[in-house]
LUMDO-687706 format. One record per residue (C-alpha): residue in three letters; x, y, z; residue number from 1. Coordinates in Angstrom, 1 decimal, decimal comma, m for minus. Layout:
BEGIN
NODE  code       x       y       z  pos
NODE   ALA       X       Y       Z  NUM
...
//
This chain:
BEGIN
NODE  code       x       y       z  pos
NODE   UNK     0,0     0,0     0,0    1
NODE   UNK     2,7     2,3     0,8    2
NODE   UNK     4,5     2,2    m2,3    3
NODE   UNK     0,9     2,6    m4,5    4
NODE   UNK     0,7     5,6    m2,1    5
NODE   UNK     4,0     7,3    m3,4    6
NODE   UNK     3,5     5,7    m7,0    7
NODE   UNK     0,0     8,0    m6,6    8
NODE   UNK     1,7    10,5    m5,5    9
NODE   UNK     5,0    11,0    m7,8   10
NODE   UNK     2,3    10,6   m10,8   11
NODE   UNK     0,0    13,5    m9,9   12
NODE   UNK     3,4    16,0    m9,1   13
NODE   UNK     4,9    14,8   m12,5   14
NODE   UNK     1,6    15,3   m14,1   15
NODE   UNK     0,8    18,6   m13,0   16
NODE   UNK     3,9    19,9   m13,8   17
NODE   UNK     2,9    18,9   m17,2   18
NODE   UNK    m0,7    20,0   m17,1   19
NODE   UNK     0,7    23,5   m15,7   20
NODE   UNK     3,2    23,9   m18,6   21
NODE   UNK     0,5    22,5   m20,9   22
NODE   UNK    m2,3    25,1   m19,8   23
NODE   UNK    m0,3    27,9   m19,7   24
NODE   UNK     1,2    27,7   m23,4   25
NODE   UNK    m2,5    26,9   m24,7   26
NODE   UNK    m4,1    29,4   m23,0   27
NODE   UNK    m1,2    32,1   m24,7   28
NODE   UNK    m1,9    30,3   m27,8   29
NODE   UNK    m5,4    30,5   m28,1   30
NODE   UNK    m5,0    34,6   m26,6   31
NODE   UNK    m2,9    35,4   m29,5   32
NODE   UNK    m5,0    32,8   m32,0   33
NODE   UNK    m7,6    34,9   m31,4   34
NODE   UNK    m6,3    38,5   m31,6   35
NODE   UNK    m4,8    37,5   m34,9   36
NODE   UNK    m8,2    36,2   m36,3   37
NODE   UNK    m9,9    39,1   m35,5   38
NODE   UNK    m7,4    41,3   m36,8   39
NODE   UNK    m7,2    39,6   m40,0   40
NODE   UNK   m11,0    39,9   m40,2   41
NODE   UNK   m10,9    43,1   m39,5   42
NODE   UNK    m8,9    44,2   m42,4   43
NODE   UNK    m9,0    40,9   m44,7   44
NODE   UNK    m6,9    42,5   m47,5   45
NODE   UNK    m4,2    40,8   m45,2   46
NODE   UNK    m5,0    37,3   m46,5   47
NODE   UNK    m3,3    39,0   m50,2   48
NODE   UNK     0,3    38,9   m48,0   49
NODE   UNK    m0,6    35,2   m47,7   50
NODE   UNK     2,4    33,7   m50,0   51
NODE   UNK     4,8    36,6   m48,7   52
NODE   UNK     4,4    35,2   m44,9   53
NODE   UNK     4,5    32,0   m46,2   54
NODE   UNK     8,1    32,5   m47,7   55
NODE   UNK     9,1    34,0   m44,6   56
NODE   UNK     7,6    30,9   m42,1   57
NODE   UNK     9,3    28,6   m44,9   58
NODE   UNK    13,2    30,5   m44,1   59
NODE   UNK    12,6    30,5   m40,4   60
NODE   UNK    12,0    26,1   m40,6   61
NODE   UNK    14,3    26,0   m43,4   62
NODE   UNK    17,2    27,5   m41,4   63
NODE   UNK    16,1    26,6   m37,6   64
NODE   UNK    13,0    23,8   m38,0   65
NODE   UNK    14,8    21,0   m39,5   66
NODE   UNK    15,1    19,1   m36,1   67
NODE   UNK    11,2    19,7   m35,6   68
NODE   UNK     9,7    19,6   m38,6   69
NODE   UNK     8,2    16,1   m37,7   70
NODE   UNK     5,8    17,5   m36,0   71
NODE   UNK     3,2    15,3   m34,2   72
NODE   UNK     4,8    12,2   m36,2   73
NODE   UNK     8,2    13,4   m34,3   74
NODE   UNK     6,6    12,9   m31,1   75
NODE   UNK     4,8     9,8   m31,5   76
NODE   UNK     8,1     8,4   m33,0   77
NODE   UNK     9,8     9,3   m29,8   78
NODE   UNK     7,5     7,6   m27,7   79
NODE   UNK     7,9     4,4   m29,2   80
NODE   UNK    11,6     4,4   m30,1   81
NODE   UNK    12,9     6,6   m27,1   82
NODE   UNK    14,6     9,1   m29,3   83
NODE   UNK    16,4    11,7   m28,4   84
NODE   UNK    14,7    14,3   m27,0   85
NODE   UNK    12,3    16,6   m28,4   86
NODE   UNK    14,0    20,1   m28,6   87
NODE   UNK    12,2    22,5   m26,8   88
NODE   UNK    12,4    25,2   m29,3   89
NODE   UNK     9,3    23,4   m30,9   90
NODE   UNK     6,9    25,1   m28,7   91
NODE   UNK     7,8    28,4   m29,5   92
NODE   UNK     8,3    27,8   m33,4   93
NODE   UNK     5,3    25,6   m33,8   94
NODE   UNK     3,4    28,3   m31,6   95
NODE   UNK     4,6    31,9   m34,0   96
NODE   UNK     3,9    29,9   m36,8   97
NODE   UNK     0,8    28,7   m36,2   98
NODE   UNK    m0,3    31,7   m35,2   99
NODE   UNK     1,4    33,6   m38,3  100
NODE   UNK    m0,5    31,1   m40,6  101
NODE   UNK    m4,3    32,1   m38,9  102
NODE   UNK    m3,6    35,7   m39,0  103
NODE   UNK    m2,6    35,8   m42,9  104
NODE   UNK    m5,6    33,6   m43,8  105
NODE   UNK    m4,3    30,0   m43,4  106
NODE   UNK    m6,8    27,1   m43,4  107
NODE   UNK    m5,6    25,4   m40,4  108
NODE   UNK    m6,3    23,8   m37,0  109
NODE   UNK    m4,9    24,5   m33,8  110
NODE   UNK    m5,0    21,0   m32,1  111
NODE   UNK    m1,2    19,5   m33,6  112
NODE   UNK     0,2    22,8   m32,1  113
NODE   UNK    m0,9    22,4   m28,4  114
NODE   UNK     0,0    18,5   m28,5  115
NODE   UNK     3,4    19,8   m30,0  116
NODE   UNK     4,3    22,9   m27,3  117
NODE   UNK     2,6    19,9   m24,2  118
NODE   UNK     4,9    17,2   m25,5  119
NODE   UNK     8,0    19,2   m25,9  120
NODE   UNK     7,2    20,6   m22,6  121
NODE   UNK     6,9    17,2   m21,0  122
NODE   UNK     9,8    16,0   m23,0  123
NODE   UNK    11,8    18,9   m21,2  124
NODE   UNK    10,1    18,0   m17,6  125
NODE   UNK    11,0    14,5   m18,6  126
NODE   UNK    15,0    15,2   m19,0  127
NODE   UNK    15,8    18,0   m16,6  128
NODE   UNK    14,2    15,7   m13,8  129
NODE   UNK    16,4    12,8   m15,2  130
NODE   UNK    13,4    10,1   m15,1  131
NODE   UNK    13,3     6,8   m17,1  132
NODE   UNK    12,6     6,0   m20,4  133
NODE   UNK     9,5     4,5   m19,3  134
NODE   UNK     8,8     7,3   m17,1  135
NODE   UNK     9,6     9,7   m19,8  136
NODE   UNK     7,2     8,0   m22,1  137
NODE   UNK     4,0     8,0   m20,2  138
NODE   UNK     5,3    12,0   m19,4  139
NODE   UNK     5,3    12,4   m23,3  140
NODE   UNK     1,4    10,7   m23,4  141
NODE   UNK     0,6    13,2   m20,7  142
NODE   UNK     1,7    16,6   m22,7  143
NODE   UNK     0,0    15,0   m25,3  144
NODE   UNK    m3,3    14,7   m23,1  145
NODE   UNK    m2,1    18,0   m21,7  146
NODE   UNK    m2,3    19,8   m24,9  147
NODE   UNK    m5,3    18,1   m26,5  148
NODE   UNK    m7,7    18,9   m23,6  149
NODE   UNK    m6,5    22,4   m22,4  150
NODE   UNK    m6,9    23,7   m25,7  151
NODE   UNK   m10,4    22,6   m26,7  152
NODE   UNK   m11,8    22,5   m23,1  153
NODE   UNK   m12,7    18,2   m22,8  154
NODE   UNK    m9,8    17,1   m20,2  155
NODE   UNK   m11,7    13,7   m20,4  156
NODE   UNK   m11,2    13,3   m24,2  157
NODE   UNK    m7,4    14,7   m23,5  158
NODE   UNK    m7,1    12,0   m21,4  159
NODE   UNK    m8,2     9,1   m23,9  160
NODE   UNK    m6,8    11,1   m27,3  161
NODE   UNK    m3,3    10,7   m25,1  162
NODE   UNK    m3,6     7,2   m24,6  163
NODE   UNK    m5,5     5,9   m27,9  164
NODE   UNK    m3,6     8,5   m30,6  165
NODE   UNK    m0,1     6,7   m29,5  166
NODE   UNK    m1,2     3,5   m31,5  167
NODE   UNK    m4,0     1,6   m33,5  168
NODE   UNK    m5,4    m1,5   m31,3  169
NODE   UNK    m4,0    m0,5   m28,2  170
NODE   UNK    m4,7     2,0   m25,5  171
NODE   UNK    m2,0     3,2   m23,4  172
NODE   UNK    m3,2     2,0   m20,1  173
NODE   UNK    m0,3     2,6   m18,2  174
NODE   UNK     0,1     6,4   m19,2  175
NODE   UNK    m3,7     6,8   m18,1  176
NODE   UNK    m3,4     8,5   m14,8  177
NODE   UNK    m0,6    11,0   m15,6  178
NODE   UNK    m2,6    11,9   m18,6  179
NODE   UNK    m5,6    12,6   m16,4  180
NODE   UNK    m3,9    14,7   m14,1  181
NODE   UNK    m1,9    17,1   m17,0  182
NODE   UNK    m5,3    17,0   m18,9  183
NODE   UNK    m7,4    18,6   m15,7  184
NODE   UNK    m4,8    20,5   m14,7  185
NODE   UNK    m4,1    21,8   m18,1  186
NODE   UNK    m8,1    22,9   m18,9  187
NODE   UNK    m8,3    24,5   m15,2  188
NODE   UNK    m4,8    26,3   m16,2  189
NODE   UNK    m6,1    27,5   m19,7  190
NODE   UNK    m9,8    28,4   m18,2  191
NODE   UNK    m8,1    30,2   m15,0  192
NODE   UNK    m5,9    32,6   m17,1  193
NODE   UNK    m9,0    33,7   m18,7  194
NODE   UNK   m10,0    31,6   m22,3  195
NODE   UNK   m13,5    31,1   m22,9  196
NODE   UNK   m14,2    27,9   m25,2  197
NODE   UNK   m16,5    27,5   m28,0  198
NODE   UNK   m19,8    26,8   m26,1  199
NODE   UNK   m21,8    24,1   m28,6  200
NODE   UNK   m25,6    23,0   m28,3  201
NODE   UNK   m26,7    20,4   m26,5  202
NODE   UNK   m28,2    17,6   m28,3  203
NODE   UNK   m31,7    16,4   m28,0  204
NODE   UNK   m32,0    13,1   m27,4  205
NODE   UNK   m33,2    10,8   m30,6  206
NODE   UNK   m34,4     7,4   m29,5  207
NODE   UNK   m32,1     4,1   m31,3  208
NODE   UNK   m34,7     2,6   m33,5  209
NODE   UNK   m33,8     0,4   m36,0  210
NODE   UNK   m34,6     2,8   m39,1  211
NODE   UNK   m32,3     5,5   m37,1  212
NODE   UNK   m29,3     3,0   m37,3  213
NODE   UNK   m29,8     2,7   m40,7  214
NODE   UNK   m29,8     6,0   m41,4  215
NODE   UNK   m26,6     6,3   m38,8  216
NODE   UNK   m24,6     3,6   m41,1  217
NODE   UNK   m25,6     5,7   m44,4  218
NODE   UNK   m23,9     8,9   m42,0  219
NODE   UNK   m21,2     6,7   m41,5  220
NODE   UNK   m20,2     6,0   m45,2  221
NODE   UNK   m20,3     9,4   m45,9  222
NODE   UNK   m17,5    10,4   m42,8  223
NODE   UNK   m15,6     7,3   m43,8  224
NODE   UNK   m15,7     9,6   m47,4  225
NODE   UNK   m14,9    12,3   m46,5  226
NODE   UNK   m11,9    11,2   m44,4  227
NODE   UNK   m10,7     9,0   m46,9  228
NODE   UNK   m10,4    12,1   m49,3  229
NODE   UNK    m8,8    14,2   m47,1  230
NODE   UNK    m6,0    12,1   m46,5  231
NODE   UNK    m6,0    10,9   m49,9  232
NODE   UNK    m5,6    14,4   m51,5  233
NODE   UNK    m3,5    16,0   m48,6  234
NODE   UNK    m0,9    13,3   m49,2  235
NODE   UNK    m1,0    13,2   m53,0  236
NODE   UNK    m0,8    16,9   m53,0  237
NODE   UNK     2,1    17,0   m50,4  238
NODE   UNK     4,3    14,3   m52,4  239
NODE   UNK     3,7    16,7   m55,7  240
NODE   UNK     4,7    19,8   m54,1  241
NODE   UNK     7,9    18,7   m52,6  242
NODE   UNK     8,7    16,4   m55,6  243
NODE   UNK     8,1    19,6   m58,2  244
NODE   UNK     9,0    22,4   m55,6  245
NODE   UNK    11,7    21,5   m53,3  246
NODE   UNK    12,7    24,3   m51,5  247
NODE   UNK    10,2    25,4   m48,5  248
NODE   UNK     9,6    29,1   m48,7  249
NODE   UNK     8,9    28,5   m52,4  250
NODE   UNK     6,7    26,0   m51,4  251
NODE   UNK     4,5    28,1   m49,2  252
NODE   UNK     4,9    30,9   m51,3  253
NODE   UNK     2,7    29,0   m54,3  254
NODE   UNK     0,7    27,5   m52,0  255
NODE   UNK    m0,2    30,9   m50,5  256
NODE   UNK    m0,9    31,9   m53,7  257
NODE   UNK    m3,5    29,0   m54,3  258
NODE   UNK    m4,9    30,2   m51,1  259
NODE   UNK    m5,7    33,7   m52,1  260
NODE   UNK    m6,9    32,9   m55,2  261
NODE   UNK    m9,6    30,2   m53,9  262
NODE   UNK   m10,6    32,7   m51,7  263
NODE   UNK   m11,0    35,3   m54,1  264
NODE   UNK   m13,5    32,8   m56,9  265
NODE   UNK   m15,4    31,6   m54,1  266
NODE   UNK   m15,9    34,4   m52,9  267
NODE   UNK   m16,3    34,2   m49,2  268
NODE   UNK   m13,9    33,9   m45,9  269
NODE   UNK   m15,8    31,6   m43,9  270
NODE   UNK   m13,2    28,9   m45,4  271
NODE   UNK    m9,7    30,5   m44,3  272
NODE   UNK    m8,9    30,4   m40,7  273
NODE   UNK   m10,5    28,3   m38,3  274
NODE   UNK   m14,1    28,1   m39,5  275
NODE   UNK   m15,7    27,7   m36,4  276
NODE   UNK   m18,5    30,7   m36,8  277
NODE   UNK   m19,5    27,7   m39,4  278
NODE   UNK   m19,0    24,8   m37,3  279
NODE   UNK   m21,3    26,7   m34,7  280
NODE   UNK   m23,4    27,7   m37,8  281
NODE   UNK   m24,2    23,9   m39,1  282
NODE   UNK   m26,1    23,0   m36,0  283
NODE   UNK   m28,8    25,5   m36,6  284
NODE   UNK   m28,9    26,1   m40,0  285
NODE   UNK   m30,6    24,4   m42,8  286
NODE   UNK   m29,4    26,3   m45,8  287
NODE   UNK   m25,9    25,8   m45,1  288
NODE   UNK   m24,6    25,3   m48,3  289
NODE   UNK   m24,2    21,8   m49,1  290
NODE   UNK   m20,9    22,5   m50,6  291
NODE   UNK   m19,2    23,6   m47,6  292
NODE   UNK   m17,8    20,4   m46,5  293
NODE   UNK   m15,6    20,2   m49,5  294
NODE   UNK   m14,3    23,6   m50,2  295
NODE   UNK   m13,1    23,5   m46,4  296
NODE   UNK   m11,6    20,0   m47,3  297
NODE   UNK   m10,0    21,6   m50,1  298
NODE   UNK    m8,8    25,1   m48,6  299
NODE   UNK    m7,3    22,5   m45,8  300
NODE   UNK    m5,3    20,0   m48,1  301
NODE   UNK    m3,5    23,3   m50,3  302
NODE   UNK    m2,4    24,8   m47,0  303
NODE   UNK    m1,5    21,9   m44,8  304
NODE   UNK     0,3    20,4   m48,2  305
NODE   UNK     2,2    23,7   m48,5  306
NODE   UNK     3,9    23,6   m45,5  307
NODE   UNK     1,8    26,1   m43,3  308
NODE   UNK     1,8    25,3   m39,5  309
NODE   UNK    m1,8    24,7   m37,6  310
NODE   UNK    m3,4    21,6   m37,5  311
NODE   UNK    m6,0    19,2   m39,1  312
NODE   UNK    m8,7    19,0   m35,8  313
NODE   UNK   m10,6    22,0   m35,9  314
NODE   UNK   m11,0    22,2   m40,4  315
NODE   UNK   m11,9    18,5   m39,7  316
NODE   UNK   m14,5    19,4   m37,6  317
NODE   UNK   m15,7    22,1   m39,9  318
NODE   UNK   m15,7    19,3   m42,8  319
NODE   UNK   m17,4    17,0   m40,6  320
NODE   UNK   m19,7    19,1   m38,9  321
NODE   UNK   m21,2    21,3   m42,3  322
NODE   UNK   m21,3    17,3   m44,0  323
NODE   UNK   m23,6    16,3   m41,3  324
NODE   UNK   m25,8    19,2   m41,5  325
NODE   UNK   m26,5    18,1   m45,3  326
NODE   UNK   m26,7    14,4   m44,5  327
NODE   UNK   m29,3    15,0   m42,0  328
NODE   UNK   m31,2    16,8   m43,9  329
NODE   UNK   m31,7    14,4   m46,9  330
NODE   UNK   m31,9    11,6   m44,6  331
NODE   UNK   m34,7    13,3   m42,2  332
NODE   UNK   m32,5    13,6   m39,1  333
NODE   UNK   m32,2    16,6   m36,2  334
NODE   UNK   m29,2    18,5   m38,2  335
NODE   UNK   m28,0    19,2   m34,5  336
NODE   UNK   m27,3    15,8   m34,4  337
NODE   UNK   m26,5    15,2   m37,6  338
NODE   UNK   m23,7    18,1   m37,0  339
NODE   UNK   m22,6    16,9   m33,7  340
NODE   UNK   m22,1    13,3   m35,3  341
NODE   UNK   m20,3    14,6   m37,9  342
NODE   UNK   m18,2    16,6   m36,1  343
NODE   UNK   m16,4    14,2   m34,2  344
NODE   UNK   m16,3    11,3   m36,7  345
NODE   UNK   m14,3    12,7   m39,4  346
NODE   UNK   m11,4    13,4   m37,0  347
NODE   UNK   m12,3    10,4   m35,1  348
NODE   UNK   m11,4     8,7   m38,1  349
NODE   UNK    m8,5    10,5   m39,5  350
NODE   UNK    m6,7    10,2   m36,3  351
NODE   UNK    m7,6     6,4   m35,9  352
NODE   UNK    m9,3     7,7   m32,5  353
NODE   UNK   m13,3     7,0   m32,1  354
NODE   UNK   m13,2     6,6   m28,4  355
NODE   UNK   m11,8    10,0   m27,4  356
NODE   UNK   m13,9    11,6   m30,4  357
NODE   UNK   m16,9    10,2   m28,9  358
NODE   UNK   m16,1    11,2   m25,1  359
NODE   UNK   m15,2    14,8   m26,6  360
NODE   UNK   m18,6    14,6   m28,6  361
NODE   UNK   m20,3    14,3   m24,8  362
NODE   UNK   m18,2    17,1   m23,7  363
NODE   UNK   m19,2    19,3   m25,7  364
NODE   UNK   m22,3    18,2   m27,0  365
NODE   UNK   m24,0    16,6   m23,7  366
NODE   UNK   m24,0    12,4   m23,1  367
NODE   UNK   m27,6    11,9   m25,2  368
NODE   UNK   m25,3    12,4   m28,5  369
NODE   UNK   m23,2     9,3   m27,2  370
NODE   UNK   m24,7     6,1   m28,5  371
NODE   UNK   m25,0     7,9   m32,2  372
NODE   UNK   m21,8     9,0   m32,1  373
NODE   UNK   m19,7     6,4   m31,2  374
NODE   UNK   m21,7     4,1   m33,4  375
NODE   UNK   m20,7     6,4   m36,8  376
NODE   UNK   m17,1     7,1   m35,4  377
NODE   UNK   m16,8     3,0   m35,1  378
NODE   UNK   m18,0     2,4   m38,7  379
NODE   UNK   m16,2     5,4   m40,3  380
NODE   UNK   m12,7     4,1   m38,5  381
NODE   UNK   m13,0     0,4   m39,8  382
NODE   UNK   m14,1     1,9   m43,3  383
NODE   UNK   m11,3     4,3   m43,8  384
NODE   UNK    m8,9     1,3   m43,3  385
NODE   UNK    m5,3     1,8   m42,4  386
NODE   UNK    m4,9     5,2   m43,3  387
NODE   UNK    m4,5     8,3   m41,3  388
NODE   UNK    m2,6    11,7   m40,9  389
NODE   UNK    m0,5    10,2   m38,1  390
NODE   UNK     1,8     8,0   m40,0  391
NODE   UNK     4,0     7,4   m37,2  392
NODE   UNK     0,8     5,4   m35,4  393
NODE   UNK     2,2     2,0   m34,2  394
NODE   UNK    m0,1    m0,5   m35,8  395
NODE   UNK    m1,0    m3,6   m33,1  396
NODE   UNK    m3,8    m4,9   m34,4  397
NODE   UNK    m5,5    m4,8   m37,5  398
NODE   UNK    m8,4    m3,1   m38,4  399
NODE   UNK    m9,6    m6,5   m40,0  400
NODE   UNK    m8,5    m8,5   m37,5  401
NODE   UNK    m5,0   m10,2   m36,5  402
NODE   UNK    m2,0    m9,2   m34,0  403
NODE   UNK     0,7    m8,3   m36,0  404
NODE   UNK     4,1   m10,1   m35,1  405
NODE   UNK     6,1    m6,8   m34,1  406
NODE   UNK     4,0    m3,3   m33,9  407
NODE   UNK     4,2    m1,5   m37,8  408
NODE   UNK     4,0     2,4   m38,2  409
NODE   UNK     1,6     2,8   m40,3  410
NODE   UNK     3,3     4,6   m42,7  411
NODE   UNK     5,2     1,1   m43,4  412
NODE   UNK     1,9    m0,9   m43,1  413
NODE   UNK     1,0    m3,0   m46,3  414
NODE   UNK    m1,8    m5,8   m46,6  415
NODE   UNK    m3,9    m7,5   m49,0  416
NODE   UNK    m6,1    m4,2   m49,4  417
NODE   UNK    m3,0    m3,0   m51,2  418
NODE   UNK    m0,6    m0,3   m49,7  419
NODE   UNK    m1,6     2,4   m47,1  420
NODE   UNK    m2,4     6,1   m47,4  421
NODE   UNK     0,5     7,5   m46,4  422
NODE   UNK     1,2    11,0   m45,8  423
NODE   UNK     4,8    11,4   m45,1  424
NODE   UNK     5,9    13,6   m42,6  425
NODE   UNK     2,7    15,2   m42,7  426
NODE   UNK     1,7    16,8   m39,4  427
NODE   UNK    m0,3    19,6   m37,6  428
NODE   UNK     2,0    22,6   m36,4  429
NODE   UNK     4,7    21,3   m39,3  430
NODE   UNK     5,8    21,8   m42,4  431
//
């Protein structure tokens, strides 16, 4: 009992250190993620600089990111191969250019950043403390959790996104309590220094008949889609870029370009940014237009592919949550719901994590949008197969079925389906 005691106790210090270092850098990054929105909304001929600060982010990881730019795929390889550690100038870097790629008009997320600044965080916890590798590696889980549930507000879904992200058909058990404790501590950090969260409606509650699960499996399909292009033409579009445009700034610079003029024939700015006025938007509204999904998909894919920092989660949402909205509608369903499903699916499914999608769906959403949820998130993760926008995923078990003999990232998986969807060193808060 004693030693359980002090086992308790050396787990909640080392995992509030990391929640404390975790809330603190989310809560400045979502402060200056939201000054730099509203600045660039304010005065939108900004978004025209687009492929200048593009050239300049490109230089900066060109001459000082080349140790970093693995992003989230960095981190995940360092918790399974104990690499060296993560330097801590990622938190910074990944932070200003996150932040540089939202105010000039970037379609980008915000989630690959906070996992990035909690795990290098935790990485440095890890080494100036001197702990073990094994310690270190449940510590790396926790800024993970850390970072995931400070900066969206769901310290429960932190807490499984830590554990279930690390590797396809496995949970991380043993880094569960740390990751609790960074991912409480982080949201009551990130909440105490003043950031507000997205507040979302509640969903109704819609009884499980057996014409509603039909109608949940044809939602399903259409995630599974959704996230299967996304992946699809992110990673084709990377590979092209970098095979026809080596060099980084020029990279960015074109793809900047791109930007600005798909904003320009489409002739709106709900797709640069965030999105989330039309993530909010889709739960309410039934002449969203049905298009939305895919020009957000699109917008996504050219900046991500570029090189841009930010992240897949929050665009994913957008994609997933304005999809549901029109699926609901032609299938006769709440669009709340339809939204709310939607919304967590698509990443659920990208990121090869239903569970924590489903807990974050009851977080935000309220616990009668459970049983629908987790029920499309299960269908669109087996039907996307073994693909993803986490390459460096350990693969344990297969989607199909069957332990593999050694864990596989899955950016080396191949099966009888024929090879995976890679995408490279493709990351959130990375060129």
């Amino acid at each position: 009992m004693k030693k359980r005691a002090h086992t308790l106790l050396q787990w909640t210090g080392l995992g509030a250190a990391v929640g404390v270092a975790c809330g603190a850098s989310s809560a400045v990054f979502l402060i200056l993620l939201e000054r730099a929105t509203r600045l660039r909304e304010s005065h939108e001929f900004i978004v025209y600089t687009l492929p200048i600060a593009g050239a300049v982010i490109g230089l900066l990881y060109e001459r000082w990111g080349a140790s970093i730019k693995g992003g989230n795929n960095l981190v995940l390889d360092t918790i399974h191969e104990n690499s060296p550690q993560i330097p801590l100038r990622m938190a910074p870097m990944v932070l200003l250019g996150t932040v540089l790629t939202h105010l000039f008009g970037g379609s980008a997320g915000r989630e690959g950043t906070a996992v990035q600044m909690g795990a290098s965080l935790a990485d440095e916890i890890a080494h100036r403390l001197g702990v073990t590798s094994d310690t270190r590696r449940r510590l790396l889980a926790a800024g993970i959790a850390g970072g995931f549930g400070s900066v969206f507000g769901t310290p429960i879904a932190g807490t499984i996104f830590g554990m279930e992200v690390v590797s396809i058909g496995r949970i991380e058990y043993d880094a569960f309590f740390p990751a609790l404790v960074a991912s409480i501590v982080g949201d009551m950090v990130t909440r105490g220094l003043g950031v507000v969260h997205t507040p979302y409606p509640r969903i109704g509650q819609v009884a499980l008949t057996a014409p509603v699960v039909g109608k949940l499996f044809v939602m399903a399909v259409a995630m599974a889609l959704a996230t299967v292009a996304f992946v699809e033409l992110t990673h084709r579009l990377k590979r092209l870029l970098e095979k026809r445009i080596p060099r980084l700034p020029v990279r960015m610079f074109f793809g900047g370009i791109t930007v600005v003029a798909m904003w320009k024939l489409i002739g709106t700015s709900d797709y640069l940014g965030l999105g989330v006025p039309t993530i909010v938007r889709s739960f309410v509204d039934p002449g969203l237009p049905w298009y939305a999904f895919a020009a957000k998909l699109v917008f996504t894919s050219v900046t991500l592919a570029s090189g841009f920092l930010g992240g897949e989660v929050t665009p994913l949402f957008f994609v997933g949550a304005t999809l549901g909205n029109v699926v609901a509608r032609g299938l006769d369903l709440p669009i709340e719901l339809g939204a709310g499903i939607g919304l967590a699916a698509v990443f659920g499914a990208a990121a090869n994590t239903p569970v924590a999608l489903s807990i974050m769906a009851v977080e935000l959403l309220g616990g009668a949008a459970l049983p629908h949820v987790m029920i499309v998130a299960a269908i669109a993760y087996i039907l996307t197969g073994h693909r993803g926008i986490y390459p460096a995923q350990r693969i344990h078990v297969r989607k199909h079925g069957g332990v593999l003999r050694a864990p596989t990232a899955l950016r080396d998986y191949r099966d009888s389906e024929g090879p995976p969807s890679e995408t490279g060193d493709l990351k959130e808060g990375g060129p």
